[in-house]
N, C-alpha and C positions, 0 to 999 in steps of 0.2 A: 573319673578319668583314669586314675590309677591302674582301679581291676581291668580295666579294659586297654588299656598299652601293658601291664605285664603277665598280660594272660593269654597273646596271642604271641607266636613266633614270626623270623621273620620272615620267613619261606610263608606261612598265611599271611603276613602281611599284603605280598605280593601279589601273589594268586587269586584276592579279593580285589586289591585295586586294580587287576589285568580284567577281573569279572564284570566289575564294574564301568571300568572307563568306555567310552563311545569317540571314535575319532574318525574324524574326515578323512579321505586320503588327498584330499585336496590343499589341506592344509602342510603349509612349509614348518620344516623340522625346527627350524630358526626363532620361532613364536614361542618355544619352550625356553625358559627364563628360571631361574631358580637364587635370583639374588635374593630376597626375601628371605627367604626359609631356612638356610643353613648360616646362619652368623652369627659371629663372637664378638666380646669387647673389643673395641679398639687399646691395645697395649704396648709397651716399649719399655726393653730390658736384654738383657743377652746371656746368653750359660756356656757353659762350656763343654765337651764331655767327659766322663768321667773312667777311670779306668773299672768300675763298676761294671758288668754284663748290664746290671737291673737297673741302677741307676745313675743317673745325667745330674751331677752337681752346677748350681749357676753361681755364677760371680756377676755384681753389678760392672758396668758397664757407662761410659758416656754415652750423649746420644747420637753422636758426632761416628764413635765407634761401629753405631749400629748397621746393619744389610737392610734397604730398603724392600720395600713391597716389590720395586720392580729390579730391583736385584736378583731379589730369589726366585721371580719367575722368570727373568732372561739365562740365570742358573738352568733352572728348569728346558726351558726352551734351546739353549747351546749342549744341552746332555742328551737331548730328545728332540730330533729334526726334521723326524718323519708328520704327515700331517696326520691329525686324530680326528676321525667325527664327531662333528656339532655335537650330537647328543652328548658324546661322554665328555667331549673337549670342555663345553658350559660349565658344566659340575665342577670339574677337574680344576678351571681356570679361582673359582670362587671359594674350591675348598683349599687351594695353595692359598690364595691370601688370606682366610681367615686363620688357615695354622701359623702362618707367618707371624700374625700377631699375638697368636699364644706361643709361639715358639720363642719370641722375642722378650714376653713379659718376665720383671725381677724373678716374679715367684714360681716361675716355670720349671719344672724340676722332670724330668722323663718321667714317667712308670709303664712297666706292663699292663695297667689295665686300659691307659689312654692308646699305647700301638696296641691294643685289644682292639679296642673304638675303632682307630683307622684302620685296623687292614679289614674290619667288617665290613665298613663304609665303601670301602676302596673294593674290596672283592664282591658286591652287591653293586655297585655300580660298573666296575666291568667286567659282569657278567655276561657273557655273550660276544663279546669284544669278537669280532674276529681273526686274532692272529694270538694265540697264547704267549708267545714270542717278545711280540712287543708289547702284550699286558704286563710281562715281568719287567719289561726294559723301562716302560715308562713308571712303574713301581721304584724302582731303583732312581731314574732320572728326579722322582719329585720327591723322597725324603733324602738322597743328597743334596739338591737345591737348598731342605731345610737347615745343611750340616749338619744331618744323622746319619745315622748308619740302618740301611734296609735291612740287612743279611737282620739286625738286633730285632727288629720290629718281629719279623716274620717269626723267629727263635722262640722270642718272648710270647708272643700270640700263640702258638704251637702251644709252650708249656702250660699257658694258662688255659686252653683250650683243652688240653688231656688231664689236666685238674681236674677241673670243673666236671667231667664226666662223671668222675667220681666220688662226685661228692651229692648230699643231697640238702634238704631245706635248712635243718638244725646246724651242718655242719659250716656252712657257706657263714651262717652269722654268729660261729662259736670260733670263730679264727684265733682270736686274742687269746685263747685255754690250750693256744696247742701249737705246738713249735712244728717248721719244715718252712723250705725255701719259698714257697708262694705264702701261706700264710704270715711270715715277716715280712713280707711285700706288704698286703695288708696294714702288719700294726706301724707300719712307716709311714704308709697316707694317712691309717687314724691320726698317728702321732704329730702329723705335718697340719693336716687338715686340724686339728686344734687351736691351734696357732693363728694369731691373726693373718700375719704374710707369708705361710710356712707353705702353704698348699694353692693350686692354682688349678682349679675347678675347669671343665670345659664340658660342651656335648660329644666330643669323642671321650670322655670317659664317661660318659651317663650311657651313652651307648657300650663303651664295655662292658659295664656293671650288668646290663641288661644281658647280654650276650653269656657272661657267665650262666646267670639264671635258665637262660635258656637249655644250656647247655648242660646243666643241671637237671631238669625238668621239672623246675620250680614254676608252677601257674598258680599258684596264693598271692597276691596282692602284700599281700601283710609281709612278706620277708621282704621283699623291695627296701619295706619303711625300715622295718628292725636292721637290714645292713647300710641302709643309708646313715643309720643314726649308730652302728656300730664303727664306720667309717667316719662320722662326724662331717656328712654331706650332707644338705639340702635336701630335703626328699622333694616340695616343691619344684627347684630348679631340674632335678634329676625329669618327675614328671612332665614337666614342660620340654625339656628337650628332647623328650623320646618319642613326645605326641609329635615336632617338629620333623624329627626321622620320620616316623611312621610317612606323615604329607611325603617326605621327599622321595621315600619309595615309590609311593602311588604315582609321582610325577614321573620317576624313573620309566615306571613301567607302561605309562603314556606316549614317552618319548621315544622308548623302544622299541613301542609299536609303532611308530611315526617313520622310524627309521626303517624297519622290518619293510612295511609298506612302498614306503621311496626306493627300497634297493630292488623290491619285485617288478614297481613298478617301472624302473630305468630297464632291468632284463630284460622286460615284454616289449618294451621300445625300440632296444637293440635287437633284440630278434625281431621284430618283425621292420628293422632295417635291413638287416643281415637278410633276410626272404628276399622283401623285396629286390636290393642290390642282383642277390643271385638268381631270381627271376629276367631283371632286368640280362645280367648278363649271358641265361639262357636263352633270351628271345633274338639278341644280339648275332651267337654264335647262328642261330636256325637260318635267323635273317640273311648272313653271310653266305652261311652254306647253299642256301635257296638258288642266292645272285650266283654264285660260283655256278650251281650249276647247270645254268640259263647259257 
């Protein structure tokens, strides 16, 4: 399973489950579901930020202290009050509260490689959106909900993304031999990630990791393991949640053919309301005309 979730990118990812999938157009948008597939422990803790660009120090917390689940999405939903379509809205709804609960846990600490994970996530799903406007708006509205800061995500994701271009297989898992601002990013999660509580694991960072690789144009299987284990992550968990991505892509791109479908097929309905009507009210005028001139 390995060779085959880090040897394909995510742009083929897509483009194979668009090849593949077969859908009704009879079927309602609504029947697309994605609770299953994108989900984190249940957890509870709090942090705080830090005057850090890179990193988000946490301090414990009561629990009494804590922002509930429906906190941070009525957060969410009072910053952002326009309505969103089902397709993205579903996703959107289920990925705020599982970051809720890794944004909440003791060991939750920020890094750029996790808003790596999200804004990949997050720009793979509103793809296509249509209004760029308020793809940004509702960007901003749902990691302020989290009490973060987007402007950092977006920052962060950028630098790690113009890394990574530059770097190739050797270099990605030789971090720890070589000083500069992203690779001590790096030996800060080895360093955490050692630790029994020091590091707080999620699928938006197994999806960074990936996303560097990508970005990279690493398709060997075997660096995967050597940075997982340079990092001092799970290459299991890492593999398991990327095969997870992978599925929600494909659902992705089910649903947005679902949608694609339903907006064509509302136009055809309205135009050929719109015909008829002005049909109608051609035959109206003639009819008039006729009498008038009797």
């Amino acid at each position: 399973m390995a060779a085959a979730v880090t040897s394909v990118s995510f742009s083929a990812i897509a483009q194979s489950a668009e090849r593949k999938s077969t859908i009704s157009s009879s079927r309602s948008i609504d029947t697309f579901r994605f609770r299953s597939n994108f989900s984190f422990d249940s957890i509870n803790a709090r942090s705080s930020n830090s005057t850090s660009r890179f990193v988000v120090h946490c301090v414990a917390s009561s629990a009494a202290d804590l922002p509930t689940v429906a906190d941070t999405k009525m957060n969410f939903l009072t910053a952002y009050k326009r309505p969103i379509p089902t397709v993205y809205n579903t996703v959107l709804q289920e990925l705020i509260v599982q970051q809720h609960l890794i944004r909440y846990k003791k060991s939750y600490q920020y890094d750029p490689v996790f808003a790596l994970g999200f804004v990949t996530v997050y720009d793979q799903l509103m793809e296509g959106y249509p209004s760029e406007e308020d793809r940004d708006a509702i960007f901003k509205a749902y990691i302020e909900a989290l009490k973060e800061d987007p402007q950092q995500y977006r920052v962060d994701a950028q630098k790690l993304e113009e890394w990574a271009r530059t770097q190739n297989a050797n270099t990605l898992v030789d971090f720890s031999s070589r000083d500069g601002e992203i690779e001590n990013i790096f030996k800060d999660i080895a360093q955490r990630a050692g630790t029994k509580d020091g590091f707080c694991y999620s699928r938006l960072f197994a999806v960074g990791l990936f996303r560097l690789l990508e970005l990279a144009n690493v398709t060997d299987p075997t660096i995967l393991e050597k940075l997982c284990a340079a990092l001092n992550v799970n290459k299991k968990s890492v593999d398991r949640d990327l095969d997870v991505y992978r599925n929600l892509l494909s659902k992705l791109v089910q649903a947005k053919e679902l949608l694609k479908e339903y907006v064509e097929r509302e136009k055809k309905k309205r135009g050929e309301r719109e015909s008829q009507k002005a049909n109608e009210t051609v035959t109206k005028c003639l009819g008039d005309y006729q009498y008038a001139g009797r």
